[in-house]
MMTF fields as JSON, N, C-alpha, C and O atoms, coordinates in Angstrom:
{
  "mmtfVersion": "1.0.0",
  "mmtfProducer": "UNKNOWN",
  "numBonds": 443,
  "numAtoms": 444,
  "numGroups": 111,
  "numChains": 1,
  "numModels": 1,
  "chainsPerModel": [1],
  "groupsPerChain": [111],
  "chainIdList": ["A"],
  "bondAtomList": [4, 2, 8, 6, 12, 10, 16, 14, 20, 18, 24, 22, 28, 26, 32, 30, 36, 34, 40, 38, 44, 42, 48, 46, 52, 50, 56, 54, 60, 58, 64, 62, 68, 66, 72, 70, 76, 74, 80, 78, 84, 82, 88, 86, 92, 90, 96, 94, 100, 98, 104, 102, 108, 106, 112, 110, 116, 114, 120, 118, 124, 122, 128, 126, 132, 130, 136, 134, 140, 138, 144, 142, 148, 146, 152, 150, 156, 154, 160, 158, 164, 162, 168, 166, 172, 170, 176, 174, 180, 178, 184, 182, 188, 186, 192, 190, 196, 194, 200, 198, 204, 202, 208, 206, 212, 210, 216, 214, 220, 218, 224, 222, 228, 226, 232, 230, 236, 234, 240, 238, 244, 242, 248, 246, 252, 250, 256, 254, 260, 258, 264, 262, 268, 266, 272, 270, 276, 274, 280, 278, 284, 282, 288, 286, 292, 290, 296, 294, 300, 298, 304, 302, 308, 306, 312, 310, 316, 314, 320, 318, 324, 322, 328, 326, 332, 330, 336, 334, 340, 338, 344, 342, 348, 346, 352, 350, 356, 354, 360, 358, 364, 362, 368, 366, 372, 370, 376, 374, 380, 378, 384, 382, 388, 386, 392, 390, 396, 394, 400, 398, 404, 402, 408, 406, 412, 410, 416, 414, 420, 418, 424, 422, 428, 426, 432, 430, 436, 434, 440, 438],
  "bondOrderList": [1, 1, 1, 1, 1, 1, 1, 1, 1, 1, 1, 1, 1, 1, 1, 1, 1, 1, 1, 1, 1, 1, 1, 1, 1, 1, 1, 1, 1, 1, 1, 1, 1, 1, 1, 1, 1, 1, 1, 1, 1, 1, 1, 1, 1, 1, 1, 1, 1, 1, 1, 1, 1, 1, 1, 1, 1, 1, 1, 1, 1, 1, 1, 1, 1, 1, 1, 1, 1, 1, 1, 1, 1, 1, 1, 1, 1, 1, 1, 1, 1, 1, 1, 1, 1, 1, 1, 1, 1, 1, 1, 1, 1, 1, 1, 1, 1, 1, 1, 1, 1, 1, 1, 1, 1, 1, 1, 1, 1, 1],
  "groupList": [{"groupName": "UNK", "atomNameList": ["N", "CA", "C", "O"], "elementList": ["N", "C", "C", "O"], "formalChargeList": [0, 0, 0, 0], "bondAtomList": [1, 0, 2, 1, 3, 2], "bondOrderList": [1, 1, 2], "singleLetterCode": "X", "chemCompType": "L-PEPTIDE LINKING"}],
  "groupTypeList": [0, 0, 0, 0, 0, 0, 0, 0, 0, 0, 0, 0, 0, 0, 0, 0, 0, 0, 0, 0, 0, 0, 0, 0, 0, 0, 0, 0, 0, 0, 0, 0, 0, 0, 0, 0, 0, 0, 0, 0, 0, 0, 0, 0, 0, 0, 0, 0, 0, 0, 0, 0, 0, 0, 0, 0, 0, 0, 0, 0, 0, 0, 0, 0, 0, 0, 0, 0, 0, 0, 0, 0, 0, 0, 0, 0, 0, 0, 0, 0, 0, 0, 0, 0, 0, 0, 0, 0, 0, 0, 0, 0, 0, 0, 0, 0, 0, 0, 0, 0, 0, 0, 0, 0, 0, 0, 0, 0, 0, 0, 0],
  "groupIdList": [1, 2, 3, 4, 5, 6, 7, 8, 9, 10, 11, 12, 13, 14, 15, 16, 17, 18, 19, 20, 21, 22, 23, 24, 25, 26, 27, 28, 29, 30, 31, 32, 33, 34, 35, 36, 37, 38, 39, 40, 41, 42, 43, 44, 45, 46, 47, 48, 49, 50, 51, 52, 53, 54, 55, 56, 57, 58, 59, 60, 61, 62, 63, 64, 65, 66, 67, 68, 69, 70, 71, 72, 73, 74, 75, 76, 77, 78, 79, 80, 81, 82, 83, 84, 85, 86, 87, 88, 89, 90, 91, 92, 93, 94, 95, 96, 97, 98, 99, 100, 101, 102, 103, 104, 105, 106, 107, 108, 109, 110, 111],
  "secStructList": [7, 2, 2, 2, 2, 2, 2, 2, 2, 2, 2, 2, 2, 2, 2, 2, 2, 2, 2, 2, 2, 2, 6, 6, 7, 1, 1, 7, 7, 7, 5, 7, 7, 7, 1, 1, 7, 3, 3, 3, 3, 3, 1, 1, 7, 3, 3, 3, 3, 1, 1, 1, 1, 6, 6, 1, 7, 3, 3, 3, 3, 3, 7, 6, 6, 7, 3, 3, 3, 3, 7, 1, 5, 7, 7, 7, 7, 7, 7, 7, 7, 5, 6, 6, 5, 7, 7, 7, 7, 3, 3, 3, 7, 7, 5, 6, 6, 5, 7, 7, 3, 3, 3, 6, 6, 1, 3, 3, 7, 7, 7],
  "xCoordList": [-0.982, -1.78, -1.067, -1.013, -0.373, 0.103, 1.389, 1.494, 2.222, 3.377, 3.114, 3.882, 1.724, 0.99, 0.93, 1.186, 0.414, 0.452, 1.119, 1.103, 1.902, 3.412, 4.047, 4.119, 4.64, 4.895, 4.085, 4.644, 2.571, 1.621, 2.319, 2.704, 2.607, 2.454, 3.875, 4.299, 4.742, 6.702, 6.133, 6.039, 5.75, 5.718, 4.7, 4.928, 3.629, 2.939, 3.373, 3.143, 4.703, 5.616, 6.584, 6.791, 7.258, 8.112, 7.507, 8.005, 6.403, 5.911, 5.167, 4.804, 4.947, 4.54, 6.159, 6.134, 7.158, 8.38, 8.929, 9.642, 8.744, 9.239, 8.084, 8.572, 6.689, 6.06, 6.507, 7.272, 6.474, 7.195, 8.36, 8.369, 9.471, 10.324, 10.177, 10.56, 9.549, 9.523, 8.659, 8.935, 7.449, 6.639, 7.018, 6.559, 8.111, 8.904, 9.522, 9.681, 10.018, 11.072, 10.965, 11.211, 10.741, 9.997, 11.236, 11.067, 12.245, 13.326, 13.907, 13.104, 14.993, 16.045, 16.956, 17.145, 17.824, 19.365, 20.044, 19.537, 21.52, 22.432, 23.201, 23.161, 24.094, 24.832, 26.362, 26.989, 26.815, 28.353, 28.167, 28.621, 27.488, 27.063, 28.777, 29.658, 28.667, 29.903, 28.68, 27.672, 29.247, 28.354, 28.556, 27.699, 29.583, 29.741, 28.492, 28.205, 28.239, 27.762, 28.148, 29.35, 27.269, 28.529, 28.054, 27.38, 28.606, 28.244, 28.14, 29.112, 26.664, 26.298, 26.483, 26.192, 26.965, 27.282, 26.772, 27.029, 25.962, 24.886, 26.218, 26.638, 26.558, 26.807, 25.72, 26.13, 24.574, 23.59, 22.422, 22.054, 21.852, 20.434, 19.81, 19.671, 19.434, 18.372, 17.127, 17.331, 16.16, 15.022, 15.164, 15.935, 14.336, 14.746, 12.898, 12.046, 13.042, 11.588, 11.086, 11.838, 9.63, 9.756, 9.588, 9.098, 10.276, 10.165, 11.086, 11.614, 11.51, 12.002, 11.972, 12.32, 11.292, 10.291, 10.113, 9.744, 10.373, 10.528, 8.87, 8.575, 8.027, 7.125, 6.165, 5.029, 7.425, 7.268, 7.378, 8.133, 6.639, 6.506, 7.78, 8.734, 7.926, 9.04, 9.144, 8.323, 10.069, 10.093, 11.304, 11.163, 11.826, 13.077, 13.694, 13.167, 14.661, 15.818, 16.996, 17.317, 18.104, 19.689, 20.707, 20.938, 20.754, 21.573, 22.983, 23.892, 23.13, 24.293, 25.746, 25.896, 26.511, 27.416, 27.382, 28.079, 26.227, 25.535, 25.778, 25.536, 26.127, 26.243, 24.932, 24.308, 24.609, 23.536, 24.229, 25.069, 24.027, 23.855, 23.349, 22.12, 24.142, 23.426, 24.182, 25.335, 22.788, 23.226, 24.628, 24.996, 25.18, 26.245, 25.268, 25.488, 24.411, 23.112, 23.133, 23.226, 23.032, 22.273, 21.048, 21.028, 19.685, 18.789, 17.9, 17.107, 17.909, 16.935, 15.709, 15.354, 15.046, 14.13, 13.206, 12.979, 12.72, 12.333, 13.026, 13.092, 13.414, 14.105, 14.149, 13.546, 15.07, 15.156, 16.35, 16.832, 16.524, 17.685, 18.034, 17.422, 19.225, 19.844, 21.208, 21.914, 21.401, 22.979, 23.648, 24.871, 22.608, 23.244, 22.947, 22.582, 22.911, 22.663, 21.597, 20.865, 21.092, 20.34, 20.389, 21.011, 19.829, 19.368, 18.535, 17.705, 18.373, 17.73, 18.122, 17.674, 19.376, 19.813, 19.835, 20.292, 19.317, 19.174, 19.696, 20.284, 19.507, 20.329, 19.649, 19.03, 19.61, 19.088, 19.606, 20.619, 19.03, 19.779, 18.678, 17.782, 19.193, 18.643, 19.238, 20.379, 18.204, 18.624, 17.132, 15.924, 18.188, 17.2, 16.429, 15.749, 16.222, 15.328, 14.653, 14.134, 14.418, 13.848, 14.576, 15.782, 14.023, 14.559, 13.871, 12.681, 14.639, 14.327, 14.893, 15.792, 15.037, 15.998, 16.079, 15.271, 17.376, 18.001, 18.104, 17.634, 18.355, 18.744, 20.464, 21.328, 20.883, 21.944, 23.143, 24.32, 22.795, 23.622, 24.369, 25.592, 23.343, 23.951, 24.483, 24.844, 24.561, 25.362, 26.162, 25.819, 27.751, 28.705, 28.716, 28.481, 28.936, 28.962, 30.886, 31.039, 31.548, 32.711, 32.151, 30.949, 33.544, 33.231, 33.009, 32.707],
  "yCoordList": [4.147, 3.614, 2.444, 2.304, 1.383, 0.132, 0.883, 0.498, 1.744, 2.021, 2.833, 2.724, 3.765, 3.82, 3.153, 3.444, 1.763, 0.993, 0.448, 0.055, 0.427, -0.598, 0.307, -0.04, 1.787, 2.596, 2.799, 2.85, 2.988, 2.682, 1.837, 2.286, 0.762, -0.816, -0.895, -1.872, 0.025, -0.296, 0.63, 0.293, 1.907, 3.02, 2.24, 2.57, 1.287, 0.797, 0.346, 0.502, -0.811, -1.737, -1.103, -1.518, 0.489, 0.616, 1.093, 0.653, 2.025, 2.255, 0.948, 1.282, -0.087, -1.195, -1.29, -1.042, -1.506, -2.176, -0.74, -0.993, 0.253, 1.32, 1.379, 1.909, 0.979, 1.163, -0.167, 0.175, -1.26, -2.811, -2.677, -3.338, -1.761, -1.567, -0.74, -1.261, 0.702, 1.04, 0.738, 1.217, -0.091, -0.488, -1.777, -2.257, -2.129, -3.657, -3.278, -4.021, -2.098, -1.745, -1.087, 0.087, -1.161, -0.73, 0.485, 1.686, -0.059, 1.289, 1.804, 1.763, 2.259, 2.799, 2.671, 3.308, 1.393, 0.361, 1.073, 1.93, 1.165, 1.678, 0.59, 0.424, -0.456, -1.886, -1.379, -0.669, -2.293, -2.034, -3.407, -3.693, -4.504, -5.659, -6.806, -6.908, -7.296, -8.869, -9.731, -9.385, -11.29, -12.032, -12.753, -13.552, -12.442, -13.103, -11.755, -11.528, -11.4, -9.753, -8.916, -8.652, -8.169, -7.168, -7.742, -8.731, -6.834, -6.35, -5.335, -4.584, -4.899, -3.743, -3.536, -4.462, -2.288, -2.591, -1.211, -0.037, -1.906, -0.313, 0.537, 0.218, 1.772, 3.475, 3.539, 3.501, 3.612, 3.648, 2.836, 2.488, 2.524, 1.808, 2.533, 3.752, 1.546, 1.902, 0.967, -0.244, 1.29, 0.478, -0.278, 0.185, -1.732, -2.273, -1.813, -1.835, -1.46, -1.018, -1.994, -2.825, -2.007, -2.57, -2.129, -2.74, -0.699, 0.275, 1.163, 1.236, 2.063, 3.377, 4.34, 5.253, 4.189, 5.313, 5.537, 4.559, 6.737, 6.756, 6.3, 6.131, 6.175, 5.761, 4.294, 3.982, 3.632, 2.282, 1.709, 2.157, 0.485, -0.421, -0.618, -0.359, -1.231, -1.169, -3.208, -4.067, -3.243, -5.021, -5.447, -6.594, -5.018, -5.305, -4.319, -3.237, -4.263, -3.647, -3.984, -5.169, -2.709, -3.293, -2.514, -1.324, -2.67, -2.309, -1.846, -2.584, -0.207, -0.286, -1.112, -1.53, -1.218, -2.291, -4.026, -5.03, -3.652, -5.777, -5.337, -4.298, -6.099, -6.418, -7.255, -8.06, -7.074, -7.543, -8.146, -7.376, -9.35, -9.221, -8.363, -8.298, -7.47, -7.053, -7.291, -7.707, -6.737, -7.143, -6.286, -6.615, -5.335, -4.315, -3.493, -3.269, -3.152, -1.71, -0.677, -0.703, 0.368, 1.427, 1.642, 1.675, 1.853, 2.438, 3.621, 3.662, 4.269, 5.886, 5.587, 4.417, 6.533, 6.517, 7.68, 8.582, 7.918, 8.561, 9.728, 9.254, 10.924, 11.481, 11.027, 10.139, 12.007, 11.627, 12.828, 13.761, 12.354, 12.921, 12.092, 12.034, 11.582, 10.71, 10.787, 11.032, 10.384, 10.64, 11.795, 11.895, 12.918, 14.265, 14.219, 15.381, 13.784, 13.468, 13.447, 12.547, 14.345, 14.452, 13.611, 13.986, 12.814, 11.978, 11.344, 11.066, 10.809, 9.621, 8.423, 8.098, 7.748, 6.621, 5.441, 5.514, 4.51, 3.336, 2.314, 1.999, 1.46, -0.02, -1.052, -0.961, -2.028, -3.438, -4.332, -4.855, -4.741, -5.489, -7.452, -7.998, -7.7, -9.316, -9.519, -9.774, -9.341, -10.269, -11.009, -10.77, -12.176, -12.785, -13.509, -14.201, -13.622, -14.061, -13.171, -13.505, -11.673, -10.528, -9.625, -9.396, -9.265, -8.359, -6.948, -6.886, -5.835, -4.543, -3.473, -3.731, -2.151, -1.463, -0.824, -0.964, 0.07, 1.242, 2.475, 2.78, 2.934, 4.503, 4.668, 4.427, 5.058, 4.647, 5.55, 5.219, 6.517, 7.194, 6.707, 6.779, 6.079, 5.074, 3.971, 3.14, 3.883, 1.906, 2.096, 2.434, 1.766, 1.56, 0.154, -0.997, 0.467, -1.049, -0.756, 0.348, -1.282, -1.701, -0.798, -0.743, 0.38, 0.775, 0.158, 0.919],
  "zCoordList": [-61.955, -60.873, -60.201, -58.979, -61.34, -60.623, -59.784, -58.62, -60.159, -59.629, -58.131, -57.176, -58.133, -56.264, -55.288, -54.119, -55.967, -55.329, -54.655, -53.489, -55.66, -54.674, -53.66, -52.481, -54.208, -53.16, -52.215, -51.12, -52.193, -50.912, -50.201, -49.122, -50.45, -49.662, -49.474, -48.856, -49.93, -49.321, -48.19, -47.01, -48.74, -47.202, -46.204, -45.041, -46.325, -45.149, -43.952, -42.752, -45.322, -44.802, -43.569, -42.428, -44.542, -43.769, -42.091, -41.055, -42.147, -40.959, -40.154, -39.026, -40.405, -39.857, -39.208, -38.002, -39.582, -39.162, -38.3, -37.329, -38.489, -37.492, -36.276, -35.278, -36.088, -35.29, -34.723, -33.821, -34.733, -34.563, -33.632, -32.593, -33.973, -33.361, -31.949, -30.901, -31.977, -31.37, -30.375, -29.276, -30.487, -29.627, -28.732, -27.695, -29.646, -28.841, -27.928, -26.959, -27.961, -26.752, -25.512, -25.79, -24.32, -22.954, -22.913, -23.127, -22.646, -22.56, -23.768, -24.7, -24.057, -25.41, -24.559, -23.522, -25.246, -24.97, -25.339, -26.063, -25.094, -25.417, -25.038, -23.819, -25.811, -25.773, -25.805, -26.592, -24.173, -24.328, -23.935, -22.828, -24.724, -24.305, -24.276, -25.13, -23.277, -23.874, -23.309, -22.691, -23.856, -23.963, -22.28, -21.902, -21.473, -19.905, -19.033, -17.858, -19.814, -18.65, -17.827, -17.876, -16.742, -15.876, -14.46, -14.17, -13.756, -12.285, -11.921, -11.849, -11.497, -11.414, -9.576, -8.819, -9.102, -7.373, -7.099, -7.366, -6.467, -5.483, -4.31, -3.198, -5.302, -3.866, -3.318, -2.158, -3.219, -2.247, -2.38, -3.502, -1.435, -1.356, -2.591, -2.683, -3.582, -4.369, -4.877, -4.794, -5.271, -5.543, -6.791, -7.632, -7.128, -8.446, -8.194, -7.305, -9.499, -10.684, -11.482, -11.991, -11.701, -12.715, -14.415, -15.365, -14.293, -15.489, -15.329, -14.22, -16.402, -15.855, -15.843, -16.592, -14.468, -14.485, -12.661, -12.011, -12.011, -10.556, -9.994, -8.81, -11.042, -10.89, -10.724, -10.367, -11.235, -11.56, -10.572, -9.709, -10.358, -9.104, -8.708, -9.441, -7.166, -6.409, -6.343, -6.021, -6.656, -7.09, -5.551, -5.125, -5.199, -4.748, -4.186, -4.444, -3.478, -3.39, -3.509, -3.605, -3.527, -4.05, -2.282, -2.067, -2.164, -0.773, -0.991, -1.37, -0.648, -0.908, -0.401, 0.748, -1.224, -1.254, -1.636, -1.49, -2.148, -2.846, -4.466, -5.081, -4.693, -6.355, -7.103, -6.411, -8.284, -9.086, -10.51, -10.975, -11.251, -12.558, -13.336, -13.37, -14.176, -15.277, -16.525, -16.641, -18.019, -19.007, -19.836, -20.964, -19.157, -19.706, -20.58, -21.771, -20.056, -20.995, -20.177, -18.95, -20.98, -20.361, -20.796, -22.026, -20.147, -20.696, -20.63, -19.689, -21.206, -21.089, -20.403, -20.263, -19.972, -19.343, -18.524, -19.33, -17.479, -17.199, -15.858, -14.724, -16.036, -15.413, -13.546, -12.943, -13.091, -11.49, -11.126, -11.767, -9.933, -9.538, -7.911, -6.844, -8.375, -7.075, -7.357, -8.335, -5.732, -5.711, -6.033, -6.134, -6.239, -5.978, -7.705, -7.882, -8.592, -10.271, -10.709, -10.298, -11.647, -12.298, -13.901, -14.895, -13.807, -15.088, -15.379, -14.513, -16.781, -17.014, -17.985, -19.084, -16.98, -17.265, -16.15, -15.009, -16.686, -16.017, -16.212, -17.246, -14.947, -15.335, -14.951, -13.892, -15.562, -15.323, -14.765, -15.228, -13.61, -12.708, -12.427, -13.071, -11.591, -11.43, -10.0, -9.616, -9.431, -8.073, -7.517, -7.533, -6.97, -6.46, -6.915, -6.158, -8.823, -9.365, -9.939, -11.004, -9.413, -9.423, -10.823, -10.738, -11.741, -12.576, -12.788, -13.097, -12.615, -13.075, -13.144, -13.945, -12.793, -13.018, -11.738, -10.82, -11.744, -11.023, -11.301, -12.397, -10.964, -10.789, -11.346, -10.503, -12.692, -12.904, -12.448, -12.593, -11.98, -11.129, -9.951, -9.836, -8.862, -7.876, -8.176, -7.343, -9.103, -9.509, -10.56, -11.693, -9.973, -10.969, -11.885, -11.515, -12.706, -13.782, -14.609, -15.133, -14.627, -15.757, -16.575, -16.837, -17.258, -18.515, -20.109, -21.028]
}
């Protein structure tokens, strides 16, 4: 009985700390992080989001040929198709004060 217990309460643990994780995270990162960051530079006019998701509020825009801070991430998200590309990878950008994402097809970042 005492030895249930404890395995009860490691497996609680562990699904407390896997639901923890996954509920912390709005997108799924993929880190080619350095600690100076990148520059993300709009091929075409695209919208900054505030999700990713083609659905997500429209915060901003990126104009093609303007550059943005970003953190060197990619993040998954919700499908699309731009720039002739079908995906769902995104990028996080900052302008203006303004933070959210792109369409990661239209915006080159440093490999």
């Amino acid at each position: 009985m005492h030895a249930r217990r404890i395995l009860g309460a490691s497996v609680v643990s562990a699904a407390l700390v896997g639901t923890t994780l996954i509920a912390g995270s709005p997108a799924v990162a993929r880190t080619n992080a350095t600690a100076a960051g990148c520059t993300a530079l709009a091929l075409e006019t695209v919208v900054i989001r505030d999700r990713t998701s083609v659905n997500g509020t429209a915060l901003a825009q990126l104009n093609k040929g303007e550059t943005a801070p970003s953190p060197c991430q990619m993040y998954y998200g919700g499908s699309y198709t731009k720039c002739g590309i079908t995906s769902s990878r995104w990028v996080k950008v900052t302008k203006h004060g303004v933070t959210g994402y792109v369409v990661g097809t239209c915006v080159k970042q440093p490999a």
